[in-house]
DRENTIBA-755428 format. One line per field, with one value per residue (C-alpha): residue number from 1; y, x, z; chain; residue in three letters. Coordinates in Angstrom, 1 decimal. Layout:
n [NUM,...]
v [Y,...]
u [X,...]
w [Z,...]
chain [A,...]
res [ala,...]
//
This chain:
n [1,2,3,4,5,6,7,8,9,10,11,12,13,14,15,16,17,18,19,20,21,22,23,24,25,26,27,28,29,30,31,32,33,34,35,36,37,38,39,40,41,42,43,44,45,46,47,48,49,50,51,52,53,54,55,56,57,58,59,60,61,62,63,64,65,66,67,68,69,70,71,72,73,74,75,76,77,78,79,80,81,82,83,84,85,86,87,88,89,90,91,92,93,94,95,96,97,98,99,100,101,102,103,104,105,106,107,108,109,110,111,112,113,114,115,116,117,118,119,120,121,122,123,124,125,126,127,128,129,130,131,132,133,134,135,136,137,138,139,140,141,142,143,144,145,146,147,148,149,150,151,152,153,154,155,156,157,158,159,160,161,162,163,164,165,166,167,168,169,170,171,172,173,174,175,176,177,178,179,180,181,182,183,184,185,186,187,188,189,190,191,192,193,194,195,196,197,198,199,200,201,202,203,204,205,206,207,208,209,210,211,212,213,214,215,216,217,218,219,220,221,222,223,224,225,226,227,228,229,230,231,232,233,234,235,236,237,238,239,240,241,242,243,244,245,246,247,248,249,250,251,252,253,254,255,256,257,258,259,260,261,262,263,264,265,266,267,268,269,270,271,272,273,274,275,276,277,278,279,280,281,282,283,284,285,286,287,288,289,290,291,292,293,294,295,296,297,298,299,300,301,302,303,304,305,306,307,308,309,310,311,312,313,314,315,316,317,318,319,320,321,322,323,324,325,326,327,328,329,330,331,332,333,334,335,336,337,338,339,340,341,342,343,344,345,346,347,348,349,350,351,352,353,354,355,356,357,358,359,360,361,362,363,364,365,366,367,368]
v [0.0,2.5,1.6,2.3,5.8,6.7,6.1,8.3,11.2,10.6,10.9,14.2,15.8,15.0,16.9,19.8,19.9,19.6,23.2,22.2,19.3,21.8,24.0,20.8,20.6,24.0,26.2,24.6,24.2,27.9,29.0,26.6,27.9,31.5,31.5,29.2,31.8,35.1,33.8,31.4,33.6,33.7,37.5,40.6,43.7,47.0,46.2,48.5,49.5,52.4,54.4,55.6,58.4,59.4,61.4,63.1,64.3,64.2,60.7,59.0,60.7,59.3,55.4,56.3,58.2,54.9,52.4,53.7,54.5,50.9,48.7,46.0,48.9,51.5,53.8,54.0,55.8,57.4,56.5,59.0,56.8,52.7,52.9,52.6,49.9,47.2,49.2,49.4,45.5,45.0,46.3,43.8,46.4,46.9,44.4,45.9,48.7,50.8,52.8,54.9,55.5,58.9,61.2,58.7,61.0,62.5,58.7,58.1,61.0,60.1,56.4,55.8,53.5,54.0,52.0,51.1,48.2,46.2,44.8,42.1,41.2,37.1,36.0,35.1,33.7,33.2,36.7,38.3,36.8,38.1,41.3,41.7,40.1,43.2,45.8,44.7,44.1,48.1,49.4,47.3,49.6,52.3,51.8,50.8,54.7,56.7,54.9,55.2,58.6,58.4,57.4,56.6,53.4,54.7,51.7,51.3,48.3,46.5,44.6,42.4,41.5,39.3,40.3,37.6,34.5,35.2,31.6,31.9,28.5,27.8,25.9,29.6,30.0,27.0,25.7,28.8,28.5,24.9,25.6,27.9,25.7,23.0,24.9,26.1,23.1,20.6,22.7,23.9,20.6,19.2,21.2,21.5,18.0,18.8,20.3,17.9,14.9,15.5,16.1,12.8,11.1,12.3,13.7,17.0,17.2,16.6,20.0,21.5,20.9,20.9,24.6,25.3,28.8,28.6,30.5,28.1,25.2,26.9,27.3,23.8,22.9,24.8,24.3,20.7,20.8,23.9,21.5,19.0,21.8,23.2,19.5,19.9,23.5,22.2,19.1,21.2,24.1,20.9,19.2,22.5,23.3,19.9,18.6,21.7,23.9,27.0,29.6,31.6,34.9,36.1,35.3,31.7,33.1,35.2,33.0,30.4,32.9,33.8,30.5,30.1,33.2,31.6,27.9,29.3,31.9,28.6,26.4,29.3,28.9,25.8,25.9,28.1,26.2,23.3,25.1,26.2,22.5,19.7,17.1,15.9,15.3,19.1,20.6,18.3,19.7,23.5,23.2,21.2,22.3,25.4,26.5,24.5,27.0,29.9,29.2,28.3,30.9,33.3,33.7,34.5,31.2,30.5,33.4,37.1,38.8,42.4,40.4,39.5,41.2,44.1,41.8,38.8,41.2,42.6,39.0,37.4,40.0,37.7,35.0,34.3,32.5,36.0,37.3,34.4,33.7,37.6,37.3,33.7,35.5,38.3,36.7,33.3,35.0,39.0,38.5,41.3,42.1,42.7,46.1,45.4,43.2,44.3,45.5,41.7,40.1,42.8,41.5,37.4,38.6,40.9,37.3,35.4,37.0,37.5,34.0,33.1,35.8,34.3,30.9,31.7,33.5,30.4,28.2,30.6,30.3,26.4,26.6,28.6]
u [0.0,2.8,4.3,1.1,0.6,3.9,3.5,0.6,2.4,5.3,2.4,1.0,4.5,5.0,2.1,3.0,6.0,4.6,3.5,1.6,-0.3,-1.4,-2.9,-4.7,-6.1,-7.2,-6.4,-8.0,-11.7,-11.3,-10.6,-13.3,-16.6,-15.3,-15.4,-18.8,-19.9,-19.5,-19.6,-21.9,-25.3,-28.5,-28.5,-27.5,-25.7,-24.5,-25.5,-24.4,-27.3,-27.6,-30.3,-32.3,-34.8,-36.8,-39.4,-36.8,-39.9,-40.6,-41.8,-39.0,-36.2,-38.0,-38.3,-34.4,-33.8,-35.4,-33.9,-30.5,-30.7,-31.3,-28.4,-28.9,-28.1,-26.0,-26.2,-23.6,-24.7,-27.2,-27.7,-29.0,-30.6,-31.2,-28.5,-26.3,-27.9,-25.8,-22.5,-23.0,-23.6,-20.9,-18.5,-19.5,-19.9,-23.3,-25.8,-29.1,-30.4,-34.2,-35.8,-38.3,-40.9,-41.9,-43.8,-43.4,-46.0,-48.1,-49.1,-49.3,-51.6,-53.7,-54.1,-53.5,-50.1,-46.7,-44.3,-40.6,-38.9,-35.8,-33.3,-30.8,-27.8,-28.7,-25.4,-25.4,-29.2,-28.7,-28.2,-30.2,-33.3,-32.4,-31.9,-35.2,-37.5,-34.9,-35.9,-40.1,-40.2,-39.1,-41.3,-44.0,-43.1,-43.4,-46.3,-48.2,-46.2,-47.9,-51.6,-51.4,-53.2,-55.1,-58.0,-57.0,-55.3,-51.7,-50.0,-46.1,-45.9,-42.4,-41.8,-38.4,-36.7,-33.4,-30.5,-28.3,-30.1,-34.0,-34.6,-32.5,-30.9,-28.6,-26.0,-25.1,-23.8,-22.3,-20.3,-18.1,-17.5,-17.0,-14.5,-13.0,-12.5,-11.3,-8.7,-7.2,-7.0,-5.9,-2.9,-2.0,-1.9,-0.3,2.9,2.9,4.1,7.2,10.1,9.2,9.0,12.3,13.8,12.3,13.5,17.1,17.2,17.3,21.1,20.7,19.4,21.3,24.2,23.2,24.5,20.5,19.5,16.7,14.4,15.1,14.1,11.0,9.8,10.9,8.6,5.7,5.8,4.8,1.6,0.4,-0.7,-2.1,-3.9,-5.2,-6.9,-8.4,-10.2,-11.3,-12.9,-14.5,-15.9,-16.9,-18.9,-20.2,-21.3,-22.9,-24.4,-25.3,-26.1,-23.9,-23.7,-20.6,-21.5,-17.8,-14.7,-13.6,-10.0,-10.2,-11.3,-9.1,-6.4,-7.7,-7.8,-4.2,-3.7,-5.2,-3.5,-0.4,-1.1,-2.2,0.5,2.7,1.1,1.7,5.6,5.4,4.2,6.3,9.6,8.2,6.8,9.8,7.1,5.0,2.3,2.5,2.4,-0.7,-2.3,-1.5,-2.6,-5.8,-7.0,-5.1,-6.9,-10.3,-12.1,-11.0,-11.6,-15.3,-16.3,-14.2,-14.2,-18.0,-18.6,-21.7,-21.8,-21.9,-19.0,-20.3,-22.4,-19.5,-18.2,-15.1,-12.6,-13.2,-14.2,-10.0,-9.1,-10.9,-8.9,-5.8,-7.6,-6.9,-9.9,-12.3,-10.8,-11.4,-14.8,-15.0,-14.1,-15.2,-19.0,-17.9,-17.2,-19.3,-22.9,-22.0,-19.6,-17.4,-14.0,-10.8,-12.1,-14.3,-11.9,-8.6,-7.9,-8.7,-6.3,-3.7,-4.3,-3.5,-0.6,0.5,-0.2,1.4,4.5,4.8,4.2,7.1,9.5,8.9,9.3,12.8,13.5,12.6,14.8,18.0,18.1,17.8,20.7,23.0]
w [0.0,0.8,-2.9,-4.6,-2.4,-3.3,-7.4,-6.5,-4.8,-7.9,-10.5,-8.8,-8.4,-12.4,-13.0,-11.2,-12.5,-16.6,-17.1,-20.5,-18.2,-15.9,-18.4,-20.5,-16.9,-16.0,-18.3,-21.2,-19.5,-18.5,-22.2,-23.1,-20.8,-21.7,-25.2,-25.3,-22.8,-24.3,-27.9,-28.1,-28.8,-30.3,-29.4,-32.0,-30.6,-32.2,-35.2,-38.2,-40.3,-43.1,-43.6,-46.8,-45.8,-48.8,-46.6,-43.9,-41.6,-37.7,-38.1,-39.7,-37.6,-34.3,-35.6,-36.9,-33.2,-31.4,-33.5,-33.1,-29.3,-28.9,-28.0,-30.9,-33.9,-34.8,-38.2,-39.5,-42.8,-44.3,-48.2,-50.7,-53.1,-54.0,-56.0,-53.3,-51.3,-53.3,-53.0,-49.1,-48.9,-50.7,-48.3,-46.2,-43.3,-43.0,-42.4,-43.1,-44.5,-44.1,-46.7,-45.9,-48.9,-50.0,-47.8,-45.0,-42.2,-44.7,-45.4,-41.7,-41.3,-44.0,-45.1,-41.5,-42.5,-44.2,-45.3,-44.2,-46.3,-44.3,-46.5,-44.6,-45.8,-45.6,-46.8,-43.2,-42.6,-39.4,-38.2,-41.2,-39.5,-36.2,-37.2,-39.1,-36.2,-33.5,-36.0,-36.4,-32.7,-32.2,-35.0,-33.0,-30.0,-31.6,-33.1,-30.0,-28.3,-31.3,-30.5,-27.1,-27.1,-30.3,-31.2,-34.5,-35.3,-37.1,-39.1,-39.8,-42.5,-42.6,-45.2,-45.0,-47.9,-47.9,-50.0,-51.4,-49.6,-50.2,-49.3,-46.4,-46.9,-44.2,-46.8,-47.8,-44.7,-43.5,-46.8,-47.0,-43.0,-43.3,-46.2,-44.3,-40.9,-42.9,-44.4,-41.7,-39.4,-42.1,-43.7,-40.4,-39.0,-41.7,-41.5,-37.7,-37.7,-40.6,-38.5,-35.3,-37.1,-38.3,-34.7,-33.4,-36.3,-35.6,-39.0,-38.4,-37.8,-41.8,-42.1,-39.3,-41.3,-44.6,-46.7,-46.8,-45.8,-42.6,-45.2,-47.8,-45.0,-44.1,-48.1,-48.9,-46.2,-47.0,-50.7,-51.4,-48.8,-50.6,-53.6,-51.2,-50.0,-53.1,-53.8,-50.6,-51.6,-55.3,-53.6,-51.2,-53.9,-56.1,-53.6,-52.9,-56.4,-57.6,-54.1,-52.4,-54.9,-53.9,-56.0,-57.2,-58.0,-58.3,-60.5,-59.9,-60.5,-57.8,-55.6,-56.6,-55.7,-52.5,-51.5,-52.4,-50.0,-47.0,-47.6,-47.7,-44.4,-42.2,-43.6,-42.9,-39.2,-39.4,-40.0,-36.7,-34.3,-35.8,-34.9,-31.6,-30.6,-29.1,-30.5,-32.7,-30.2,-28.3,-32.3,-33.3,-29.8,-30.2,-33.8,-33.1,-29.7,-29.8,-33.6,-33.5,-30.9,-31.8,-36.0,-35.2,-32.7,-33.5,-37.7,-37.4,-39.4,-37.0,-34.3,-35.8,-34.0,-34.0,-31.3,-29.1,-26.2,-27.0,-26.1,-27.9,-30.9,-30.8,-30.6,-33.6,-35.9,-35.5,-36.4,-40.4,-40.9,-40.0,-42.9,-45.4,-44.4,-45.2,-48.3,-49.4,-48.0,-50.6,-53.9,-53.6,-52.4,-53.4,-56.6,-55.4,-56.8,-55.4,-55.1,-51.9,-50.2,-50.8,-47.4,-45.8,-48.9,-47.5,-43.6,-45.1,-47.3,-43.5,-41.4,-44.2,-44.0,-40.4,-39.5,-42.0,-40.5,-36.9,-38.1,-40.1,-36.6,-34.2,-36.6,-36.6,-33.0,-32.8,-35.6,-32.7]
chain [A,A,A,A,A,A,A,A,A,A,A,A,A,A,A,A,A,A,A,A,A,A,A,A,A,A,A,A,A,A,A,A,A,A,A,A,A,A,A,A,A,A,A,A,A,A,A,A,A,A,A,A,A,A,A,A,A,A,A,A,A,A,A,A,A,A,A,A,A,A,A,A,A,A,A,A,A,A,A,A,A,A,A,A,A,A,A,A,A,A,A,A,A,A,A,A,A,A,A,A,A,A,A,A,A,A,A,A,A,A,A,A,A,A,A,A,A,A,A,A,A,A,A,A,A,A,A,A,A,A,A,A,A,A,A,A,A,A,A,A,A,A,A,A,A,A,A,A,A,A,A,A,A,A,A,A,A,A,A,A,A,A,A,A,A,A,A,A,A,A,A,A,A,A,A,A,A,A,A,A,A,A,A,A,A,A,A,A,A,A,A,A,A,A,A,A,A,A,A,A,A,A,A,A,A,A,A,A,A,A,A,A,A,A,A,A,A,A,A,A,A,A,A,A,A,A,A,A,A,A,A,A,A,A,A,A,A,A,A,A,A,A,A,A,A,A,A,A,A,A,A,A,A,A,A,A,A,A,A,A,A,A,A,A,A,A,A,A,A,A,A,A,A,A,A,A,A,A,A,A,A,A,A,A,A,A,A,A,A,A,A,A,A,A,A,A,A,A,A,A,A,A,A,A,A,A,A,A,A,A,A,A,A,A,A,A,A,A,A,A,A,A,A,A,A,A,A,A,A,A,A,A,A,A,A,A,A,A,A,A,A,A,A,A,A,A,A,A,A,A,A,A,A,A,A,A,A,A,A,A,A,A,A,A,A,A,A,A]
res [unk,unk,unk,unk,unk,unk,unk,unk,unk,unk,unk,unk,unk,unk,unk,unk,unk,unk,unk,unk,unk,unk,unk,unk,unk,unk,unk,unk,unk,unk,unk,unk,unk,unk,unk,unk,unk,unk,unk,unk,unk,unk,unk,unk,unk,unk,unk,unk,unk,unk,unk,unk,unk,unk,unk,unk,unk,unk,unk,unk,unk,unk,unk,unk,unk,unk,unk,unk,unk,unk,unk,unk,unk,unk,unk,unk,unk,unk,unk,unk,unk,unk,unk,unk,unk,unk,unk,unk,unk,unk,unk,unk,unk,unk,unk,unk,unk,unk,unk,unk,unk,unk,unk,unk,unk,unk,unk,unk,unk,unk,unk,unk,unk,unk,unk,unk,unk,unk,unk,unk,unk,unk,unk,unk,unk,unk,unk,unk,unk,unk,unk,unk,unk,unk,unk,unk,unk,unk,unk,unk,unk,unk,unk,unk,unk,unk,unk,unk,unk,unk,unk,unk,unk,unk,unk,unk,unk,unk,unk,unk,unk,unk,unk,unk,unk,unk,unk,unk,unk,unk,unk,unk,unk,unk,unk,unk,unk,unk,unk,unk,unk,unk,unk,unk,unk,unk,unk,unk,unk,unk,unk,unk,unk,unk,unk,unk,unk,unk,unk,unk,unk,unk,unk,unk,unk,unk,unk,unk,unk,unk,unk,unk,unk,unk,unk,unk,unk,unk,unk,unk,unk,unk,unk,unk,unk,unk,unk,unk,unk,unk,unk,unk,unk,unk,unk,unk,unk,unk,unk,unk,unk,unk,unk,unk,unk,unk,unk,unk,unk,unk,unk,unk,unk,unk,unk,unk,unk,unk,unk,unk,unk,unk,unk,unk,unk,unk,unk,unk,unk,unk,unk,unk,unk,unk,unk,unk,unk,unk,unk,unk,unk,unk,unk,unk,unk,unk,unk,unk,unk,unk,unk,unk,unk,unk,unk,unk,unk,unk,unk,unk,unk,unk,unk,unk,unk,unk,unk,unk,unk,unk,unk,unk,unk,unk,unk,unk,unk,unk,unk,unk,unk,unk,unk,unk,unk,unk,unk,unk,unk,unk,unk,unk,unk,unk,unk,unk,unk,unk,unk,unk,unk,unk,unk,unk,unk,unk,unk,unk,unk,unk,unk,unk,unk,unk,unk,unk,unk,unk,unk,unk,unk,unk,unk,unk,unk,unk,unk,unk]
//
């Protein structure tokens, strides 16, 4: 009995003593219930809407003045005719816009009832939904203020209309995400395993050695999973073509080239956390439990993150995958150019490059 209380006390002071195990133990459950916690919900909040006012009387700027001064929307711009609805979607920024018809209170006043239409940007349906259902429930509450103290019944008609995903079909939504999560976990998975493999082999006092450059190590790595990589994505837009029906508004090339963009950014990620890992088994961990949260909570593949809380909002921007599911959204559902997402290819290109400067970095020192 002493014996076996002993292995005990040896197993508990290993524990201790293994930093990583301790945080598998508590650090990851903690990380776990806080991002399921704050990100995990049904719930819209600060919203950005535009708004197109073709009456701009008392009436409109209160339902404008009440909608904003909620805490589900913000407006962020006010349009000056439907012509510009499409441009403003496009930018990916807002996600609904209200038009107000012509003589908006003067119809009020005298049919008893205006109109307002809502147009939702339902590349996301999810969300789209939500937002029209926040925006009729406030209209409702308004309407039910104005008849409070009248003895006339005064009417404000909302009629929804879905841009991009009329049917709201939740495939829209969830084949570009899944693309997206796939993506990034195989390819950074894949090469996360290169440089450690190579140390528990014993081979890498071949490279140590060898008169390659740490640059030309790092590339060499990279380069032969990006075409392993590539099959993955046609498979993927394939399947999504001729099983699910997904449209592709935009320029295959583009997207083709995109995609390209974000293998190489997570197989670049992956290199990293290869020459930071001593094994294969810590590098498959950081890049599978370490990546698989914060992709699907945190790219707003399921869970809009204009929704989240400040924090977690600042944290999801250096997460690659926010910005390919931004611009996957963009050219498969809006058929944008590089016009309207040239700022979130510039952001991969940024990551892409970083991650492969660190890398090179990580490697010089294990050279010394």
């Amino acid at each position: 009995m002493k014996r076996f209380i002993g292995f005990i006390k040896k197993e508990f002071y290993h524990i201790f003593r293994d930093r990583r195990s301790l945080f598998i133990l508590f650090g990851m459950p903690i990380a776990q219930i806080m991002l399921f916690g704050f990100a995990i919900t049904n719930e819209i909040n600060n919203v950005d809407i535009a708004i197109l006012d073709h009456s701009k009387d008392a009436t409109t700027e209160a339902i404008i003045n009440k909608i904003s001064n909620s805490k589900y929307f913000s407006v962020k711009q006010f349009l000056d005719q439907e012509s510009d609805i499409e441009a403003v979607f496009k930018k990916g920024k807002v996600k609904a816009v209200l038009n107000f018809e012509n003589d908006f209170s003067k119809n009020l006043i005298k049919d008893h009832n205006a109109k307002i239409q809502i147009l939702t940007d339902a590349t996301d349906p999810n969300t789209a939904n939500s937002i029209s259902n926040y925006i009729n429930a406030i209209l409702s509450q308004y309407q039910k203020e104005l008849n409070k103290d009248s003895n006339v019944a005064y009417q404000v008609i909302p009629q929804s209309r879905m841009v991009y995903n009329p049917e709201l079909k939740s495939v829209y939504m969830f084949v570009p995400g899944v693309m997206t999560v796939i993506l990034m976990l195989v390819s950074a998975m894949m090469t996360s395993i290169s440089i450690t493999r190579e140390k528990e082999l014993g081979t890498m006092e071949i490279l140590l050695v060898s008169p390659l450059k740490p640059i030309q190590v790092i590339i060499g790595k990279v380069f032969p999973y990006i075409f392993l990589s590539i099959i993955n994505a046609i498979v993927i837009v394939l399947l999504s073509i001729f099983i699910f029906k997904m449209p592709i508004q935009g320029s295959l090339v583009l997207l083709a080239l995109e995609s390209v963009l974000f293998i190489i950014t997570a197989l670049a990620l992956g290199i990293l956390i290869s020459t930071v890992s001593a094994t294969q088994q810590t590098a498959m961990m950081i890049s599978l439990m370490g990546l698989m949260l914060p992709v699907i909570l945190l790219s707003g593949f399921i869970f809009p993150i204009s929704s989240m809380p400040l924090p977690l909002q600042v944290i999801s921007n250096i997460i690659p995958a926010k910005w390919f599911n931004i611009i996957i959204k963009a050219i498969m559902l809006k058929g944008v150019g590089i016009q309207y997402i040239w700022k979130e290819t510039l952001i991969l290109i940024g990551m892409s490059l970083f991650f492969i400067a660190v890398s090179v970095k990580k490697y010089k020192i294990r050279l010394e």
